[in-house]
N, C-alpha and C positions, 0 to 999 in steps of 0.2 A: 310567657311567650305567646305571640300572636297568631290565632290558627286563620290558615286561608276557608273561607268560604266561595265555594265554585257557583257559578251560577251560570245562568243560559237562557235565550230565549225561547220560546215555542210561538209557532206558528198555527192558527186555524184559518180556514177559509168558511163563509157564511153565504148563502141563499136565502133557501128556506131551510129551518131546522125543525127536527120533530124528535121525539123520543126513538131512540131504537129499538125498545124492548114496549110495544104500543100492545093494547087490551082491544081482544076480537070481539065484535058488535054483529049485529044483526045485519047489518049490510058488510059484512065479509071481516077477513083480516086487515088490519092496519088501515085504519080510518084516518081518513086528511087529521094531523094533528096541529098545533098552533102553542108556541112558546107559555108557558105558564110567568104568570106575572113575575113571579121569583127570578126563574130564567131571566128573563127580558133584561131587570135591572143587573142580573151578573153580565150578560153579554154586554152592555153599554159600559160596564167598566172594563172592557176590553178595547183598547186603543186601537185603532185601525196601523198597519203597519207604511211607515213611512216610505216611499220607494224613489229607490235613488234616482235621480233624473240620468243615467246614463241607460237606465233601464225603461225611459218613457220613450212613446214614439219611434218613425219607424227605422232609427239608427241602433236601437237595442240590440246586444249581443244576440246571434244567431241560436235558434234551438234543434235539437236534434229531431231525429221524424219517431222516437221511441225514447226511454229512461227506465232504468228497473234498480232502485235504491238498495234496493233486497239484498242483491251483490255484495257489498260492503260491509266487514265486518262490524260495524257497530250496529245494522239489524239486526236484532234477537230472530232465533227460530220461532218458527210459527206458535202457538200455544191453542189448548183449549181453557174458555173460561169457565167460571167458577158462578154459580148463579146468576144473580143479574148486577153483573160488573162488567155489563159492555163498555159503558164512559170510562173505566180507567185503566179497563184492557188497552184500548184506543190510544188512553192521553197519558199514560205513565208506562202501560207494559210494553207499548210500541215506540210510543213519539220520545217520548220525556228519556228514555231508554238511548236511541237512538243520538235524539241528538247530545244527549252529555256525553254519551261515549264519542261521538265526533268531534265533540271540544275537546278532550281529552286526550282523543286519540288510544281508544282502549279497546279490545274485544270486546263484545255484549254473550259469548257463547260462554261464560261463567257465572256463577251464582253471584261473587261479587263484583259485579259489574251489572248483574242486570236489579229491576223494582220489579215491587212485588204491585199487584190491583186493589189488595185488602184491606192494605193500610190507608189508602184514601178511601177506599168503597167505605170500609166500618165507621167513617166518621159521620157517614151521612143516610145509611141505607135502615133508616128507623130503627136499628136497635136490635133486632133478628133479622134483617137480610130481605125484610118486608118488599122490598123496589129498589129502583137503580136509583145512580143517582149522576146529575148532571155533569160532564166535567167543566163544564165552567167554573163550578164551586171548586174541585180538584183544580184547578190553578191557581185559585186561594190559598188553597193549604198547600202547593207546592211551592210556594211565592214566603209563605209565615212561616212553614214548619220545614218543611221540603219532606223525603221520602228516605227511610231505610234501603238498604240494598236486600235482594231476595235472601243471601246469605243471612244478615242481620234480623232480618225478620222472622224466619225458619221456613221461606218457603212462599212460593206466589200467592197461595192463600192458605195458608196454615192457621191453624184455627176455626177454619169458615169464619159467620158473616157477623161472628160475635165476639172476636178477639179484639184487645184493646191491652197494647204494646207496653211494656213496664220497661223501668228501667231509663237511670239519668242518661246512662253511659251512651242507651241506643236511642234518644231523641238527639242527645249529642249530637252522634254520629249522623241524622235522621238530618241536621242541621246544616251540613257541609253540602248537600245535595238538595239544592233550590234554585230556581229559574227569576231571572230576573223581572223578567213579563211574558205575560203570554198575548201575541198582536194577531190581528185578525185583517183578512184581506175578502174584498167583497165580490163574491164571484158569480153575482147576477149577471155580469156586462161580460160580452168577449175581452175587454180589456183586464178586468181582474180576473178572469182565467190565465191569458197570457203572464201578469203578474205572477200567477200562481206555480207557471209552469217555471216560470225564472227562478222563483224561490226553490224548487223541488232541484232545479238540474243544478245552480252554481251558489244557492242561499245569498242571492243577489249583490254578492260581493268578491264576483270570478272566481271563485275557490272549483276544484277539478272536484269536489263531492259535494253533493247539496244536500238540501234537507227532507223533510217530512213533513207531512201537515195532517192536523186532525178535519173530520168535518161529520156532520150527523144528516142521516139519511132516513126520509121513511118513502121503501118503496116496498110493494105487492108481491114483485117478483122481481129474481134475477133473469138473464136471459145469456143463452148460447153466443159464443160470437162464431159467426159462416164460415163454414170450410173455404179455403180459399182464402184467407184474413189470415193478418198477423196473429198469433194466441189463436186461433181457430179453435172453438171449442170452449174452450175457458167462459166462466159464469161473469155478467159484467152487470151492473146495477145502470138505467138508463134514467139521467135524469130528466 
């Protein structure tokens, strides 16, 4: 008998990128950082994502003046992470989360249903939990191996940063939950933000729930948004 393997795509959006988890220097925290040659060539095997021409120009479906994805049950509750697994808190415990439970049409507020960070973090994070690690590389491995459910695994990071998953039965399983590609949209221009926000509200294919996107950030500080403002108050990263 023939097993189905599910797949799905994942969306990133790109500017400039820098480590999240960056090393303090003598001129302050979080120093302008610049892609590592490694990075660089994973990000170019990232296909930009193709956008429908009903979505270019200024006949494109209307967008709202707000969105908050959160709402819908295939976003997992909030978590804390687990050493320096910010990339695959981001691209497996939110996004890669999110959107397969929206293809599927599943809740994300169960263990199986939701991914664990650890299982891609331990592939790559030197061996003891040394540093993060990119998820560009985590879409490799969600792409070759795919990802256990947290259930399967025993837990978002069970083990810490040195467990290494045994077992035919649970790569098996590990195997049924893999994304087809992961596509990248360039959101230096107002036009690829606009893009951006298309993807986020209807996943550019009119659907009433959209998606998710990853993206890497290095800034200094969050800031306050003014009383008198939407979210008033709430911490917002200014690019």
């Amino acid at each position: 008998m023939r097993s189905l393997i599910f797949v799905v795509g994942i969306l990133i959006s790109y500017s400039f990128f820098a480590h999240s988890q960056g090393i303090e220097s003598a001129g302050g925290p979080y120093p302008p950082l610049s892609l590592s040659r490694t990075d660089s060539v994973f990000l170019s095997l990232i296909p930009p994502l193709t956008i429908p021409e009903l979505y270019q120009g200024a006949n494109a479906p209307a967008l709202p003046g707000a969105l908050d994805n959160s709402i819908h049950p295939y976003f997992r509750g909030v978590f804390q992470q687990e050493q320096y697994s910010c990339g695959q808190a981001s691209s497996v415990g939110y996004a890669f989360t999110y959107e397969i439970n929206r293809s599927r049409n599943l809740p994300a507020n169960v263990d199986e249903n939701r991914y664990p960070t650890h299982f891609a973090w331990n592939w790559m994070n030197g061996g003891n939990g040394w540093y993060g690690a990119s998820y560009y590389h985590t879409f490799q491995l969600l792409r070759r191996v795919g990802t256990p459910t947290v259930e399967t695994y025993g837990g978002m990071a069970a083990g810490g940063p040195t467990l290494w998953m045994n077992g035919y039965d649970n790569y098996y399983a590990a195997m049924q939950n893999r994304i087809h590609n992961a596509y990248a949209i360039n959101t230096s221009t107002p036009e690829g933000i606009t893009y951006l926000k298309h993807w986020l509200h209807d996943h550019m294919e009119g659907a009433e729930i959209g998606g998710v996107a990853n993206f890497y950030a290095n800034h200094p500080q969050l800031f306050s948004l003014p009383a008198g403002t939407p979210h008033a108050g709430k911490k917002v990263a200014i690019a």
